[in-house]
RONUDREN-717678 format. One record per residue: z, y, x of N, C-alpha, C in turn; residue in one letter; chain; residue number from 1. Coordinates in Angstrom, 3 decimals, padded with zeros to 6 digits. Atoms other than C-alpha are relative to their C-alpha. Layout:
% residues N
n_Z = Z; n_Y = Y; n_X = X; ca_Z = Z; ca_Y = Y; ca_X = X; c_Z = Z; c_Y = Y; c_X = X; resn = A; chain = A; resi = NUM
...
This chain:
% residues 77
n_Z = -000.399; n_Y = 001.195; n_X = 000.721; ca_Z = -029.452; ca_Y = -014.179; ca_X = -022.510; c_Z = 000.081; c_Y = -001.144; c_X = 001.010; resn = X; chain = A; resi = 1
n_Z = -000.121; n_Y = 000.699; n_X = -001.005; ca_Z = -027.762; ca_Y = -017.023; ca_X = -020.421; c_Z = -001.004; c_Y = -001.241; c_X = -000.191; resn = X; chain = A; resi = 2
n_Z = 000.556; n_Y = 001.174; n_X = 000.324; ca_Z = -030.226; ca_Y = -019.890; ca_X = -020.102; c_Z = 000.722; c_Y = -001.713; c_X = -000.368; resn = X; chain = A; resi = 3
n_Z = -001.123; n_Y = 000.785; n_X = -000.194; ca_Z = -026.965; ca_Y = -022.140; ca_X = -020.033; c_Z = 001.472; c_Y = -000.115; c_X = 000.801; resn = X; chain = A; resi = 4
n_Z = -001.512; n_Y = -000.417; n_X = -000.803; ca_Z = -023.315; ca_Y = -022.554; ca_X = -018.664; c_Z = 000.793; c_Y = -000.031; c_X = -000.906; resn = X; chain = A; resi = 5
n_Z = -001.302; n_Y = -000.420; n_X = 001.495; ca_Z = -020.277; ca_Y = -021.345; ca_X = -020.650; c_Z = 000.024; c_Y = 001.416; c_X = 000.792; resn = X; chain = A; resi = 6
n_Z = -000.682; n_Y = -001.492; n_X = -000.369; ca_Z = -019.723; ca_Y = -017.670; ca_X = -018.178; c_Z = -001.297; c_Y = 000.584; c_X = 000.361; resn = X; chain = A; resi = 7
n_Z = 000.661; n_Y = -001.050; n_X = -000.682; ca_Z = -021.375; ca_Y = -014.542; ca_X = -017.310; c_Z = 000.812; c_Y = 000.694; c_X = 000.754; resn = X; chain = A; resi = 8
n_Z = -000.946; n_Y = -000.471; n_X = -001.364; ca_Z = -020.765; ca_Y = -013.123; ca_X = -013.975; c_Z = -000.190; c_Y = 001.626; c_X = 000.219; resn = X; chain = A; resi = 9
n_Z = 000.346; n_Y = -001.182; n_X = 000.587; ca_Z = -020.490; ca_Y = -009.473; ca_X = -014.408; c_Z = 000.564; c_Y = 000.658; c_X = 001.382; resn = X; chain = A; resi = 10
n_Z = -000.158; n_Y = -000.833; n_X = -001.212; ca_Z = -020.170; ca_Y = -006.953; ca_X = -010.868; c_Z = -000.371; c_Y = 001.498; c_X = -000.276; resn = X; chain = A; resi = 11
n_Z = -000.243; n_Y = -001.461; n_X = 000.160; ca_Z = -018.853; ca_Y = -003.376; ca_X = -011.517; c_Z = -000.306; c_Y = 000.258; c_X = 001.141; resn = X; chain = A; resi = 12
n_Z = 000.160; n_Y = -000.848; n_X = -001.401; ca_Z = -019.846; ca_Y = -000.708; ca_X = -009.009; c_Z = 000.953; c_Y = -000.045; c_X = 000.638; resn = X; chain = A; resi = 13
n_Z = -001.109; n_Y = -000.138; n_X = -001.027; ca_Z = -017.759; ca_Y = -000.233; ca_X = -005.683; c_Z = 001.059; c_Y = 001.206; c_X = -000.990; resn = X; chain = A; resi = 14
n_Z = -000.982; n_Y = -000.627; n_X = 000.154; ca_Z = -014.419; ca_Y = 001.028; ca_X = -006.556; c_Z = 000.563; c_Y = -000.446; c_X = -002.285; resn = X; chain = A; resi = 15
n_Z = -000.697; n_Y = 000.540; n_X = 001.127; ca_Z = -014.346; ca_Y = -000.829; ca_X = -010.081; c_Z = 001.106; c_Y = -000.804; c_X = 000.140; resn = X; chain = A; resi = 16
n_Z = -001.012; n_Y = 000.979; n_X = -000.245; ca_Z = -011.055; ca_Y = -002.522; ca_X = -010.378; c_Z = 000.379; c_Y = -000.771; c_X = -000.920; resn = X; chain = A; resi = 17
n_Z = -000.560; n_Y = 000.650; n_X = 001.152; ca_Z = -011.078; ca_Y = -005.431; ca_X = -013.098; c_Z = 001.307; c_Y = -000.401; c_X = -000.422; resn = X; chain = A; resi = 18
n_Z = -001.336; n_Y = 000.608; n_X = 000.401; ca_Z = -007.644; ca_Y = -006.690; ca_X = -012.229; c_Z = 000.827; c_Y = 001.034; c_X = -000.531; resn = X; chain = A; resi = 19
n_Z = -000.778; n_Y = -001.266; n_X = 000.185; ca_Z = -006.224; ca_Y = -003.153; ca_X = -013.058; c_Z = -000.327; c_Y = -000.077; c_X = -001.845; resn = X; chain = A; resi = 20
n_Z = 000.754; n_Y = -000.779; n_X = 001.434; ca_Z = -008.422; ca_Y = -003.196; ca_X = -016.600; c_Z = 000.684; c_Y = -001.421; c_X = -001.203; resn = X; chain = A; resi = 21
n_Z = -000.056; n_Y = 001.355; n_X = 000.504; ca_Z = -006.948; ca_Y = -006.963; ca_X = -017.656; c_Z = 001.405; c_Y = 000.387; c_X = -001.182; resn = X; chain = A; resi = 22
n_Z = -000.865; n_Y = 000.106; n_X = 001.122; ca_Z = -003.728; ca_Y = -006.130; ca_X = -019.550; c_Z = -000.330; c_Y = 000.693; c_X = -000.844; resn = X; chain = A; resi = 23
n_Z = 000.195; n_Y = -000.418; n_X = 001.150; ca_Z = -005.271; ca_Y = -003.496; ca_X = -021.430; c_Z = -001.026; c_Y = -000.354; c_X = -000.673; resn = X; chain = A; resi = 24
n_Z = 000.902; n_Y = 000.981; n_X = 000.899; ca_Z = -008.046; ca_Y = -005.830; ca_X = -022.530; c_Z = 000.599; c_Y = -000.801; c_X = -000.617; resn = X; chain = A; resi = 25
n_Z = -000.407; n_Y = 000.971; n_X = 000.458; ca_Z = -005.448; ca_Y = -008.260; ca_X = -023.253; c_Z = 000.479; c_Y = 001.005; c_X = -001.496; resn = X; chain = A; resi = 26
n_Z = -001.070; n_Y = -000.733; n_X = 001.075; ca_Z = -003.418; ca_Y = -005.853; ca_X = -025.531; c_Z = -000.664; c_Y = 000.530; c_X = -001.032; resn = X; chain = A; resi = 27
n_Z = 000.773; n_Y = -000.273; n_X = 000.828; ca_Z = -006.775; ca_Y = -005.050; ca_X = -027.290; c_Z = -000.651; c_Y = -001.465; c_X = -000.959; resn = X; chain = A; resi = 28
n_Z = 000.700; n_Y = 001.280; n_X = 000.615; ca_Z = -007.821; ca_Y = -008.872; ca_X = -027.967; c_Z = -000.654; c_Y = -000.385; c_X = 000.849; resn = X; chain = A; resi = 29
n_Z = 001.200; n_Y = 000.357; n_X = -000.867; ca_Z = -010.185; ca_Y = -009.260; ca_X = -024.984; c_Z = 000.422; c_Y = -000.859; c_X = 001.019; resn = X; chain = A; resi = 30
n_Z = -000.735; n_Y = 000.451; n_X = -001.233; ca_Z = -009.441; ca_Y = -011.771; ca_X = -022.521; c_Z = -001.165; c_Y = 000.215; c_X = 001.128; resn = X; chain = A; resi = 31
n_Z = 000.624; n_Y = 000.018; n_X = -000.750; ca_Z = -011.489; ca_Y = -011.966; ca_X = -019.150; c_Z = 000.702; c_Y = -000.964; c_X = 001.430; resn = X; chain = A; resi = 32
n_Z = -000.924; n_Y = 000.058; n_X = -001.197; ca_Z = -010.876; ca_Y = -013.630; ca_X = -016.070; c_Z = -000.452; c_Y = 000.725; c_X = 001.458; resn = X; chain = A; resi = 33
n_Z = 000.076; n_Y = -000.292; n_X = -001.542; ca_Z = -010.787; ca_Y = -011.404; ca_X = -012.252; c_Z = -000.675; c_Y = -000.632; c_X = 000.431; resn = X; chain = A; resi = 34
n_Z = 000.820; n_Y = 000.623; n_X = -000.816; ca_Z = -013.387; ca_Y = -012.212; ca_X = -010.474; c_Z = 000.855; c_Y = -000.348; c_X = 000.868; resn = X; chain = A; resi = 35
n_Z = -000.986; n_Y = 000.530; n_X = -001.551; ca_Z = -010.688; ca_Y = -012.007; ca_X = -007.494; c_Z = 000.340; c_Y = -001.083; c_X = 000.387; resn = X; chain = A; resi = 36
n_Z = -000.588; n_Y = 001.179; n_X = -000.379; ca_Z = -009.116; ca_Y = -014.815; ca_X = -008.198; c_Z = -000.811; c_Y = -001.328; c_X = 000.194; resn = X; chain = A; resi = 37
n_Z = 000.901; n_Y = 001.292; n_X = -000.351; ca_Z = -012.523; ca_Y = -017.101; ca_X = -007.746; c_Z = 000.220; c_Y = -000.303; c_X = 001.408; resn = X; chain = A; resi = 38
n_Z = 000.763; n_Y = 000.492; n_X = -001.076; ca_Z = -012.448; ca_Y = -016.666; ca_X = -004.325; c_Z = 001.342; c_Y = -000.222; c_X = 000.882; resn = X; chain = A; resi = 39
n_Z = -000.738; n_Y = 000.519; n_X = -000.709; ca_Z = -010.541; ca_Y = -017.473; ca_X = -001.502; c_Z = 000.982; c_Y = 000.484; c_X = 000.974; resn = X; chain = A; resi = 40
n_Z = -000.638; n_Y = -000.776; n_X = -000.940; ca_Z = -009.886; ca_Y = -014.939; ca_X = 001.008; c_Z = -000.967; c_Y = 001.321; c_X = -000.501; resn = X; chain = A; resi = 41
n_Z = 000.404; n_Y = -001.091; n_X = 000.148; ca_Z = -011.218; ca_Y = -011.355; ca_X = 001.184; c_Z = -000.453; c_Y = 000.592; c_X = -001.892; resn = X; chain = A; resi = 42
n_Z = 000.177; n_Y = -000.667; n_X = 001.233; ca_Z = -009.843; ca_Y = -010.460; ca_X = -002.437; c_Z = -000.179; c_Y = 000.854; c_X = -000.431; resn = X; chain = A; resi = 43
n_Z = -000.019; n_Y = -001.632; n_X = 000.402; ca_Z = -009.802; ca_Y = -006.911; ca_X = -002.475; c_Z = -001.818; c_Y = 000.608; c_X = 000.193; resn = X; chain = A; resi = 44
n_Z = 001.127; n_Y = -000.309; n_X = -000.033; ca_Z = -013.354; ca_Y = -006.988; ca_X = -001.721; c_Z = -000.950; c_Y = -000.135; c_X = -001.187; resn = X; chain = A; resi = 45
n_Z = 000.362; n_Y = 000.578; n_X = 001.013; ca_Z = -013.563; ca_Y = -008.586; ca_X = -005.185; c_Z = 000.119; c_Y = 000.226; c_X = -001.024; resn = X; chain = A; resi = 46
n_Z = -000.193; n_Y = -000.866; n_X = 001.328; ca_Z = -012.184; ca_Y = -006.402; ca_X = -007.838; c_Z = -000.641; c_Y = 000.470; c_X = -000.589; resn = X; chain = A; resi = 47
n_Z = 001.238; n_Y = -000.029; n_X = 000.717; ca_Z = -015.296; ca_Y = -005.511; ca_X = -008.976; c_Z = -000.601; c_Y = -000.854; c_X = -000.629; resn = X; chain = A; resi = 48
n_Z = 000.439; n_Y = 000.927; n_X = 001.199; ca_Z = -015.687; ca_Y = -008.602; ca_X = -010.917; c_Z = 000.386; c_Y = -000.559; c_X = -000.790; resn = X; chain = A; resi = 49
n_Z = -001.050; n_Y = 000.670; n_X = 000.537; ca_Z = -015.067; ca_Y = -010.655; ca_X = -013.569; c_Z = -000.843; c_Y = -001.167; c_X = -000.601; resn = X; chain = A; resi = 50
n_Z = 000.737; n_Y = 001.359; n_X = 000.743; ca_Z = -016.241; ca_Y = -014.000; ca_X = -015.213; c_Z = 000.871; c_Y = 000.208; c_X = -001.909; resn = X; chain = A; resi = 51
n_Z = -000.386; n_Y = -000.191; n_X = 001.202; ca_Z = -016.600; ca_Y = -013.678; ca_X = -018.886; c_Z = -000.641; c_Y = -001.336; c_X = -001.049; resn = X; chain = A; resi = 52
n_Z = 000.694; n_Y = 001.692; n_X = 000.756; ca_Z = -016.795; ca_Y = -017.332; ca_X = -021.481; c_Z = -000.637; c_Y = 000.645; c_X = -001.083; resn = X; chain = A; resi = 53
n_Z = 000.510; n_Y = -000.074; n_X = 001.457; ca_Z = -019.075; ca_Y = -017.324; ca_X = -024.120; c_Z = -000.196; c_Y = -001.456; c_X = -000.747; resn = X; chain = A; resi = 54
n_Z = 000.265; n_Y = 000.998; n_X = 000.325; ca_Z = -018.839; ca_Y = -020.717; ca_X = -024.688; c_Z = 001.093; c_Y = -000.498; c_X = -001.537; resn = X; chain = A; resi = 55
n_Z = -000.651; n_Y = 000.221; n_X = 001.496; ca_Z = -017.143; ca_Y = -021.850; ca_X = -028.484; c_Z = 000.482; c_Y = 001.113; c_X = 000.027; resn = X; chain = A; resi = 56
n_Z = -000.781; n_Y = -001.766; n_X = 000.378; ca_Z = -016.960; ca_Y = -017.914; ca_X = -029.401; c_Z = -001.391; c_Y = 000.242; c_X = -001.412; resn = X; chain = A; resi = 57
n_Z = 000.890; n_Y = -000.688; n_X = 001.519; ca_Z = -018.682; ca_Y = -016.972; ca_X = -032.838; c_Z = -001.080; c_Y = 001.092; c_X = 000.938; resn = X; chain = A; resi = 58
n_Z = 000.833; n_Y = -001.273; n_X = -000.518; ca_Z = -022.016; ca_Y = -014.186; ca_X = -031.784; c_Z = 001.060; c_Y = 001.189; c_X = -000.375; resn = X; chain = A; resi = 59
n_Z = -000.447; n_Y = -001.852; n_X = 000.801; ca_Z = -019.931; ca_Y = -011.769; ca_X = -033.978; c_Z = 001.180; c_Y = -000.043; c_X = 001.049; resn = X; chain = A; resi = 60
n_Z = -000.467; n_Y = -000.250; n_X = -001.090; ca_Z = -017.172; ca_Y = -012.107; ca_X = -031.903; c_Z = 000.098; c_Y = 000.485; c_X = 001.213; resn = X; chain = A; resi = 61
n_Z = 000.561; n_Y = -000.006; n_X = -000.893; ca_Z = -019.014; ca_Y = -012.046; ca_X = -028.697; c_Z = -000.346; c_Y = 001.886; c_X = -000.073; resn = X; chain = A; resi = 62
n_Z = 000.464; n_Y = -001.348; n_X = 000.123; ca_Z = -020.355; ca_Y = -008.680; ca_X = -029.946; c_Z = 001.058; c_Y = 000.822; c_X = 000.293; resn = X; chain = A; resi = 63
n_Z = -001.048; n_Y = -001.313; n_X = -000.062; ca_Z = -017.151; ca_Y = -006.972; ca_X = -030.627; c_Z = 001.256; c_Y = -000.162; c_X = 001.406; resn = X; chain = A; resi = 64
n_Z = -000.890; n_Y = -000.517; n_X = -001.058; ca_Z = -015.250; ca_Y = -008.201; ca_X = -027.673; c_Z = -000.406; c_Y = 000.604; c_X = 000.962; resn = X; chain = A; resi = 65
n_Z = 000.365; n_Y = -001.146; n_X = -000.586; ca_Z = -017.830; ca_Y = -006.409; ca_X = -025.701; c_Z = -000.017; c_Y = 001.013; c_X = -000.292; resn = X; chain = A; resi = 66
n_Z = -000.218; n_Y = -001.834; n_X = -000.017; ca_Z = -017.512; ca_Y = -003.202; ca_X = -027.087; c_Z = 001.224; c_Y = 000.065; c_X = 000.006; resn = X; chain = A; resi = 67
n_Z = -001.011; n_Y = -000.207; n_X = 000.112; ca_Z = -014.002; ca_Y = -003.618; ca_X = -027.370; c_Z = 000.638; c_Y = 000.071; c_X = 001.614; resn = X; chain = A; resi = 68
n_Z = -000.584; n_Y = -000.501; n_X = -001.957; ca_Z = -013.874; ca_Y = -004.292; ca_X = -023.014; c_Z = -001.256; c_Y = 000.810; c_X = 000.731; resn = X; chain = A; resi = 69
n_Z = 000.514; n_Y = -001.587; n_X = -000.833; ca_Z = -016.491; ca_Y = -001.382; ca_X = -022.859; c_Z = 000.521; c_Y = 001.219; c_X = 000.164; resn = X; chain = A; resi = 70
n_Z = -001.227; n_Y = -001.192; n_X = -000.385; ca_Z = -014.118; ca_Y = 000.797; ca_X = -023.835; c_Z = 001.126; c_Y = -000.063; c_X = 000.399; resn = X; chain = A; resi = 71
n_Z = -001.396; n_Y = -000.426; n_X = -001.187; ca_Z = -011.588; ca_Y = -000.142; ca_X = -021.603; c_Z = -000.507; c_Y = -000.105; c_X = 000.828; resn = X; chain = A; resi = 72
n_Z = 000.357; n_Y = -000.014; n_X = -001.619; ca_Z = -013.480; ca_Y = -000.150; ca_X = -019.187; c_Z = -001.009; c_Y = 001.364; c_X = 000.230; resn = X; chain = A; resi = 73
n_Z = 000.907; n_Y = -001.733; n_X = -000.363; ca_Z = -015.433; ca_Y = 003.796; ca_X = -020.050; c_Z = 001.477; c_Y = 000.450; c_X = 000.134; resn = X; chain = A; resi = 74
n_Z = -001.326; n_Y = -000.603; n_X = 000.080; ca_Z = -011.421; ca_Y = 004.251; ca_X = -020.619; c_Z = 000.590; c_Y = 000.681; c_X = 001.283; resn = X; chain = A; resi = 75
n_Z = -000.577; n_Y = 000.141; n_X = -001.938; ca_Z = -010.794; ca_Y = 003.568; ca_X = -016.732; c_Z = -000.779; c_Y = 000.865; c_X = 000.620; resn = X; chain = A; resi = 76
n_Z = 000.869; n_Y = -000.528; n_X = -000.995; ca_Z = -013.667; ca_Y = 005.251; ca_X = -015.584; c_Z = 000.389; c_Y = 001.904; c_X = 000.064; resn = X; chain = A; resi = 77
């Protein structure tokens, strides 16, 4: 439980690739954003993450868009 903020910073194992997992989260309802694109240089080192808002999102919501980008993301695996 975040003590505050609006994101959680979430780091898949080596060889996860979020930017690969993003349209079919989109096409399910889930948005997320690539960690990749936080940083600056050495992106490919970065596909393993992603920043996710919980900030003005209903709990129930919150609930189901995580199971809804767990299984695209047991989908990928």
């Amino acid at each position: 439980v975040p003590d505050g903020g609006m994101f959680l910073w979430v780091e898949g194992p080596p060889g996860f690739d979020a930017d690969a997992l993003l349209e079919e989260a989109l096409r399910r309802g889930v948005a997320f954003l690539p960690g990749s694109v936080c940083y600056a240089e050495d992106v490919a080192d970065h596909r393993n993450t992603m920043r996710l808002s919980f900030a003005n999102v209903p709990r129930e919501d919150i609930d189901r868009g995580v199971a809804l980008l767990g299984s695209v993301c047991a989908g990928a695996a």
